[in-house]
Every structure is written in structure tokens, then in C-alpha cells.
C-alpha positions as CSV (number, residue, x, y, z in Angstrom):
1,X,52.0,-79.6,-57.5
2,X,54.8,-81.4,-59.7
3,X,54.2,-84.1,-61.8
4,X,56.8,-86.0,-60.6
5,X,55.5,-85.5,-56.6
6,X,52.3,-86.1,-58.5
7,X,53.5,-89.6,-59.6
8,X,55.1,-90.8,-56.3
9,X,52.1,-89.7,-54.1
10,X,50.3,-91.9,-56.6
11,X,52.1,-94.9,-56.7
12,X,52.1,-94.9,-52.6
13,X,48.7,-94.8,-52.7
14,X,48.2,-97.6,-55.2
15,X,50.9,-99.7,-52.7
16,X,49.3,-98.8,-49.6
17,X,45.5,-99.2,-50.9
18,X,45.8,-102.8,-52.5
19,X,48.2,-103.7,-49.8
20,X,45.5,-103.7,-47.1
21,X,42.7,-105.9,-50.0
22,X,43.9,-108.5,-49.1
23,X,42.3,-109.0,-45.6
24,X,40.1,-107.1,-46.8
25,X,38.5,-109.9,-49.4
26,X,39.3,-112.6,-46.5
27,X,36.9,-110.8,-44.5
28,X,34.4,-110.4,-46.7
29,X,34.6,-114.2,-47.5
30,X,33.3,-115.3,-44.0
31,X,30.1,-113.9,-44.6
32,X,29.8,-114.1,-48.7
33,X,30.5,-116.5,-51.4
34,X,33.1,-115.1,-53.4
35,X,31.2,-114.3,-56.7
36,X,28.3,-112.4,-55.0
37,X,30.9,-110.6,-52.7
38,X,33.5,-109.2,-55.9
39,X,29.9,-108.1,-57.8
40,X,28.5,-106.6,-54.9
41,X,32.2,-104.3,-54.9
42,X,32.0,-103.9,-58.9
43,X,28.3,-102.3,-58.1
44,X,29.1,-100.2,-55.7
45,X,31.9,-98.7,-57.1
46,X,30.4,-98.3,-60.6
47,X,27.7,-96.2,-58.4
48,X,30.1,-94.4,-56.8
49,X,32.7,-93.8,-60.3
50,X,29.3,-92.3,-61.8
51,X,28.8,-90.2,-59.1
52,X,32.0,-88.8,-59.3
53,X,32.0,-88.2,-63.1
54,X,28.5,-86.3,-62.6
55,X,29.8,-83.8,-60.1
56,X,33.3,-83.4,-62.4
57,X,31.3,-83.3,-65.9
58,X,33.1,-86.4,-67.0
59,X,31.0,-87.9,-69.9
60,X,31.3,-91.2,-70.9
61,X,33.3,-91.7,-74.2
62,X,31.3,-94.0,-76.7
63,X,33.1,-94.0,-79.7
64,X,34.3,-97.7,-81.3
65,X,37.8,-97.9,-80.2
66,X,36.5,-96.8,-76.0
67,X,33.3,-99.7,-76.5
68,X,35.4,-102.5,-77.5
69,X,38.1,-101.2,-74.5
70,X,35.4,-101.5,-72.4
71,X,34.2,-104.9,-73.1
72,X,38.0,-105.7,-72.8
73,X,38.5,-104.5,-69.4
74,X,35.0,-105.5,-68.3
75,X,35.5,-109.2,-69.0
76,X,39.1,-109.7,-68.8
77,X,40.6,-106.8,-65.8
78,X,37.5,-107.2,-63.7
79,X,35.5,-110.3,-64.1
80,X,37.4,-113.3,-64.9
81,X,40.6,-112.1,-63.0
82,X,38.5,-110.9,-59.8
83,X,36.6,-113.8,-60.2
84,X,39.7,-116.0,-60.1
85,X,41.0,-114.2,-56.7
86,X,37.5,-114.4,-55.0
87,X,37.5,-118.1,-55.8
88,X,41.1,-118.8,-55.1
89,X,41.2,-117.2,-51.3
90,X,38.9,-119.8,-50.2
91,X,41.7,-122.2,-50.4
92,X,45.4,-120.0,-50.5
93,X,46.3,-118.0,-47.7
94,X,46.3,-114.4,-48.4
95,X,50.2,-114.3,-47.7
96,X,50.9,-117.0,-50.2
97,X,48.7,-115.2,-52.5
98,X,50.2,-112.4,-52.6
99,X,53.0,-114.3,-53.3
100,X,51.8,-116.0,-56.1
101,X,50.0,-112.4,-57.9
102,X,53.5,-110.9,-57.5
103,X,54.3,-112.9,-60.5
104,X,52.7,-110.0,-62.3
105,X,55.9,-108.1,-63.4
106,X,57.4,-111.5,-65.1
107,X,54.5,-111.7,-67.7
108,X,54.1,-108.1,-68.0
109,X,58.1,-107.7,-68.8
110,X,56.9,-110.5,-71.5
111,X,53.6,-108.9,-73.1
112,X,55.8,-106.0,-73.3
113,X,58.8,-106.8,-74.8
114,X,56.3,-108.6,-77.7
115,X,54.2,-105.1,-77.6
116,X,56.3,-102.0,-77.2
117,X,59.4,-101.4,-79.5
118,X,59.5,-97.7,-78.1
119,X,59.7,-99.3,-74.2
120,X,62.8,-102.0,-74.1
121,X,63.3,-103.8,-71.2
122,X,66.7,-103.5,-69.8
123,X,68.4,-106.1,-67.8
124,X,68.6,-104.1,-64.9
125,X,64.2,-104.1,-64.7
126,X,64.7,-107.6,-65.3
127,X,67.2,-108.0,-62.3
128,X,64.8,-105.9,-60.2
129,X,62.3,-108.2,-61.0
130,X,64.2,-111.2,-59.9
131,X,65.1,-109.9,-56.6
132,X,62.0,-108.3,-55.5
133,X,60.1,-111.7,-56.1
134,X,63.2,-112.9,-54.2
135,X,62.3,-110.5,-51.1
136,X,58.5,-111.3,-51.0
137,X,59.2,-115.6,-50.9
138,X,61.9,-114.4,-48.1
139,X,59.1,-112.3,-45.7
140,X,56.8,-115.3,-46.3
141,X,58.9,-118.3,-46.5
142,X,58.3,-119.0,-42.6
143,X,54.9,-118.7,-42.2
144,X,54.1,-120.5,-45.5
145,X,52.2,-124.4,-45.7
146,X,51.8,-125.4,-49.1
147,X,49.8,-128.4,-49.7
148,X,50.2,-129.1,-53.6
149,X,46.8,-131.3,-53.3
150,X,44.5,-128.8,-51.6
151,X,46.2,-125.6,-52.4
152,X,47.0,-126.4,-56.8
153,X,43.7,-125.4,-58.1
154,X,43.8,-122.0,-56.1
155,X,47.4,-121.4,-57.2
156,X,46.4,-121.9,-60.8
157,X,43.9,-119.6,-60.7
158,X,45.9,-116.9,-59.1
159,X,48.7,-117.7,-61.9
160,X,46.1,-117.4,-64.7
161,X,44.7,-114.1,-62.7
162,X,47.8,-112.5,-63.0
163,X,49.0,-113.2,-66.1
164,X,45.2,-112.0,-67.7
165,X,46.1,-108.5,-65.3
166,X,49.5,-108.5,-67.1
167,X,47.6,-108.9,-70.3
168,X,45.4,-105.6,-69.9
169,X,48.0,-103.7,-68.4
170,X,49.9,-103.7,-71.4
171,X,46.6,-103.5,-73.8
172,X,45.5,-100.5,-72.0
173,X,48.7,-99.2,-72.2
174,X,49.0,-99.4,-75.7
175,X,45.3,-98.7,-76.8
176,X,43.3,-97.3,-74.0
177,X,45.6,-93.6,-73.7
178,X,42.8,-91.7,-75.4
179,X,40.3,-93.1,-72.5
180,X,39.5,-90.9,-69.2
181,X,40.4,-92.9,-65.7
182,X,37.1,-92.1,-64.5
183,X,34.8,-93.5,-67.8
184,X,37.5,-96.8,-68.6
185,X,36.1,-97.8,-65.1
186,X,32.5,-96.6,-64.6
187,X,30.8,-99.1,-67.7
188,X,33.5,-101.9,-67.3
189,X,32.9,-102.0,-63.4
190,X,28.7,-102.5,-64.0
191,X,29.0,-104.8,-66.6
192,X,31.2,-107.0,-64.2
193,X,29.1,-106.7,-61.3
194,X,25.9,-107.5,-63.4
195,X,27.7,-110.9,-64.9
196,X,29.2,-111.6,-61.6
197,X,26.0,-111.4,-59.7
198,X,24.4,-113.5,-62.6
199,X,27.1,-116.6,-62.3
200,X,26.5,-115.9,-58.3
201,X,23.2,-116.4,-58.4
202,X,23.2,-119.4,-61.1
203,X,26.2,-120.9,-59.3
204,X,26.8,-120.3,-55.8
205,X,24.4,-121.3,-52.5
206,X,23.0,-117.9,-51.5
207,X,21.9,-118.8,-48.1
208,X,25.6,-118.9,-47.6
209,X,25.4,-115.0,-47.7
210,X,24.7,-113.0,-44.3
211,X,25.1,-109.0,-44.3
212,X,26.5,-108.7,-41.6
213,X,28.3,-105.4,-40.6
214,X,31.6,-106.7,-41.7
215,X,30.7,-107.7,-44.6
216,X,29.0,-104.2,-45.5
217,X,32.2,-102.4,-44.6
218,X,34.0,-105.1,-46.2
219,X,32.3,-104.3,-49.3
220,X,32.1,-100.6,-49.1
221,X,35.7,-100.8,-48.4
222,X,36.8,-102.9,-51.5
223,X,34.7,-100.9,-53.5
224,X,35.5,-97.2,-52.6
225,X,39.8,-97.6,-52.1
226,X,40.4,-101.2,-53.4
227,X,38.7,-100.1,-56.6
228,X,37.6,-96.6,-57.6
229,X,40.7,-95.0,-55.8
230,X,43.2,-97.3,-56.8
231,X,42.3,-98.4,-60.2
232,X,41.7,-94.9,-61.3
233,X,45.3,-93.7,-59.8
234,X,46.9,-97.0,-61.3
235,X,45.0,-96.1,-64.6
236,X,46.5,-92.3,-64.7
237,X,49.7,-93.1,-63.7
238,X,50.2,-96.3,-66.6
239,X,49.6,-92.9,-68.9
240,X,53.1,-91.5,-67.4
241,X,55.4,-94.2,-66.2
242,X,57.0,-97.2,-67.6
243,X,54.9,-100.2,-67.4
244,X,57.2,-102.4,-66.0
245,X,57.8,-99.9,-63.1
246,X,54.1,-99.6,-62.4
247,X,53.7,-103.3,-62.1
248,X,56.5,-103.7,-59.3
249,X,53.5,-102.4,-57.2
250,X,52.5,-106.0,-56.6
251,X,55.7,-106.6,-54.8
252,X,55.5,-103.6,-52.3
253,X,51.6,-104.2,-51.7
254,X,52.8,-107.6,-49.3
255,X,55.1,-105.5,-47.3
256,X,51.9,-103.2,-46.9
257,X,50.1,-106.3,-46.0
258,X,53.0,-107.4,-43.2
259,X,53.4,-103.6,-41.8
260,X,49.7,-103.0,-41.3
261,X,49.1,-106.2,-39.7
262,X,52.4,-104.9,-37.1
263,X,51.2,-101.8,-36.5
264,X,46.8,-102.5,-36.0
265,X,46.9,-106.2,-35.2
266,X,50.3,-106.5,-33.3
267,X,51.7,-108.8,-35.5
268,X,55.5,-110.1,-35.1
269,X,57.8,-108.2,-37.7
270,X,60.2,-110.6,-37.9
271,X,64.1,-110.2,-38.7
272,X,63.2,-112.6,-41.8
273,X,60.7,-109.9,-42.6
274,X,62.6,-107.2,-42.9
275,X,65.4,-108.8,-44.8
276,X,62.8,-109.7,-47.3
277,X,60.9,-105.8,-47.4
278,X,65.3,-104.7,-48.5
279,X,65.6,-107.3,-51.3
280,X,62.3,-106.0,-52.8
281,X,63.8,-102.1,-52.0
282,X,66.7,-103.1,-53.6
283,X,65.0,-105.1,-56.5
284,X,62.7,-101.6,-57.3
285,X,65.9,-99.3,-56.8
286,X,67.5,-101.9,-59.6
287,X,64.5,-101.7,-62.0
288,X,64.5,-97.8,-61.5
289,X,68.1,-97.4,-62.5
290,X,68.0,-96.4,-65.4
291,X,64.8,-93.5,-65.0
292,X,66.8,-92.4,-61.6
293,X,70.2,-91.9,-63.2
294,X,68.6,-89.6,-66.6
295,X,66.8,-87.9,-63.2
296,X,70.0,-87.2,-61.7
297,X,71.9,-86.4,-64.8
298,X,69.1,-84.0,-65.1
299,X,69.4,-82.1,-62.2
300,X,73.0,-81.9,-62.2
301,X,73.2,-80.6,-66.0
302,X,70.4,-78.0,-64.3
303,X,72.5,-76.9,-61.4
304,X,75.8,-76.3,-63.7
């Protein structure tokens, strides 16, 4: 298959994947407490990463540089920033925060432009940014209630989640190429899960917990495509695209969220809606500009 049909079918899946975790963690919530519930999906998917690696022959790279990127990505892409969500969906609607993690491709257009000579950022990324941020306040703007006095705490958090995501994008981006997508997940994913479940248990009241069906699935769920399938594609393609490009994910993965909810739970797709789902279009058209027009210039040097 062709790398480039390679990439797309990637980045689809990465939209379409964490569009749908968002009801997914809500779920999950109104059986769990949210520590337990993100350590029970960081277990089962580091069971499920290491079973995959056994049947491929992956083997887990040890040397210095791949242990301290795994204590990096442990604590800071999985832990704390999970951790953050978890907590912050207890108070936020998962529209508004959605909203709120889209501001991932402002800070990762900053840790970039301090980190990457060899990557600028163009003013046309910048503008895409802008006006898909634009597109995903429009599709919620109706439906929103913002209380600044119950809602502030769980908006920080999501902020501060965000910007730590941005953080390791561009860190693994820079340092963790040498890493396979398969092993950068497999120890970072336990190691979460076994803190997480630590602070649950030292933190949280347990009896809050029931295992119900729901939650199982709920789990399962998060843990199979929220986590081993997407963060592994989202690892492998950060190898071959732009990072800039690869974080505009974040705005698509509402419209996901809005679709899905049309199509399975016959929610109203709204004119407002689909206003909203073209500014973000347009904003990731903008931000591609520049890779689409060398794309075109390409072909059409190939065809003469």
C-alpha cells in the first residue's frame, strides 16, 4: 500500500477512534471513580500491547535514551495528563471538553517553534489553527453552560492536560524516533496503571466502584482502540508527518463526537453544527497548504 494512503487511513483512524473516548470515559465514570477507571485502561492495554509484541517479535528496547523516554511518557503522556481528564469529566461536559483539549495545536505550534529549526511554522498552520478552534466553539456554542464557579477547576485541568500532551508530542518527536510504537507504549502504559491504581486506592472511595457490564466494556473499550490502537497509529505517524498537522486531530475528533451521536443515538445535527464541522475543514485545508501544494506541484512535474 502507499505511504501516503498509509498516512491518511491512519490519521482517520486516530480522528474516528478518540472521537468516540469521549462518551466513552463518561460512561465509565457512572460506575468508577476516575483514577481507578484510567488505571484499569492503562492495565489492560499494557496486557494487550505485550501480547501483541510477543506474537510480532517486538522486544522491548532497554538502552538509556528508550528508559528515560519511558519514564517520560509514563508520568507525563499517560498519568498526570489522563489523570487530569478522568478528574476533570466529573465536572465539564464532554462537549466543552473537547473544546477546551482542542487547545492542543496552540501550545504544540509553541513547543515547536522553541524546538525544531528544521520544522517552521508558517502563518498559514497558524491560520488553520485559528479557524478550526473557531469551528469547534461554533458546533458547541449552543449547547454550552459554563459556570466559571463549578466548572474552573475542571477547565484548568483540561488546560494543564493539554498543554503537558503538547509537551510530549514534541519531545517524542524530537527524541523518541529511534523507539518502536509497540515498546514506547507497552512499559509506559503499566507503570501508569500501577501509580494510578496506587493514588486510586490511597485517594478515592472504592466502594464507589461497581463492575458492571458497562463499565467492563467501557474499559475494554478505552483500552483496546482509545489506547493501544490509537496511540500506536498516532505514535507511527508523528515519525512521518508534520507535528503541527498531526495535532489538528483534536479538532476533527468533536465532529466525530457530534456525527456519531447523529447517526447511533439520533441526535440533532444542527445547521450551527455543520457550519462549525466547514470552518474546522477549512482551518485543516489552511494548515495543509503548504504540504498539499509541493504534492500537487509534484504530480504535475510527474505527469509532464
Amino acid at each position: 500500500m502507499n505511504e501516503n494512503v498509509k498516512i491518511t487511513l491512519g490519521y482517520l483512524l486516530i480522528c474516528l477512534l478518540w472521537g468516540s473516548t469521549w462518551l466513552a470515559i463518561r460512561i465509565g465514570l457512572d460506575y468508577m471513580t476516575p483514577i481507578f477507571s484510567s488505571a484499569a485502561r492503562f492495565i489492560v492495554a499494557s496486557f494487550i500491547i505485550y501480547c501483541i509484541m510477543k506474537f510480532k517479535g517486538v522486544k522491548l528496547q532497554t538502552d538509556r535514551n528508550s528508559i528515560y523516554m519511558y519514564i517520560i511518557l509514563s508520568l507525563f503522556s499517560f498519568a498526570v495528563p489522563f489523570g487530569l481528564v478522568y478528574w476533570a469529566e466529573q465536572f465539564v461536559s464532554s462537549g466543552l471538553a473537547s473544546i477546551i483539549f482542542a487547545s492542543l495545536p496552540f501550545f504544540v505550534i509553541v513547543f515547536t517553534y522553541f524546538s525544531f529549526k528544521q520544522e517552521s511554522i508558517v502563518p498559514a498552520q497558524v491560520a488553520g489553527v485559528v479557524l478550526g478552534f473557531l469551528g469547534i466553539v461554533v458546533i458547541f456554542s449552543e449547547n454550552l453552560h459554563l459556570s466559571l464557579s463549578t466548572n474552573m477547576l475542571g477547565l484548568l485541568a483540561l488546560l494543564i492536560s493539554a498543554m503537558i500532551q503538547a509537551g510530549i508530542a514534541v519531545i517524542v518527536k524530537k527524541w523518541g524516533k529511534h523507539l518502536n510504537p509497540l515498546s514506547m507504549n507497552f512499559l509506559p502504559l503499566i507503570s501508569a496503571g500501577i501509580i494510578m491504581l496506587v493514588v486510586s486506592f490511597a485517594t478515592e472511595d472504592l466502594s464507589r466502584i461497581h463492575l458492571t457490564s458497562k463499565a467492563v466494556l467501557s474499559v475494554l473499550y478505552l483500552a483496546s482502540f482509545g489506547t493501544v490502537a490509537s496511540f500506536t497509529t498516532y505514535y507511527w505517524l508523528m515519525k512521518r508527518i508534520n507535528i503541527v498537522i498531526l495535532s489538528l486531530s483534536s479538532f476533527i475528533t468533536p465532529i466525530i463526537a457530534v456525527i456519531l451521536g447523529w447517526m447511533i443515538l439520533d441526535e440533532k445535527l444542527s445547521l450551527q453544527t455543520l457550519i462549525g464541522s466547514i470552518l474546522v475543514l477549512v482551518g485543516i485545508l489552511f494548515a495543509n497548504f503548504s504540504g498539499l501544494k509541493k504534492y500537487l506541484l509534484k504530480k504535475s512535474f510527474k505527469n509532464d
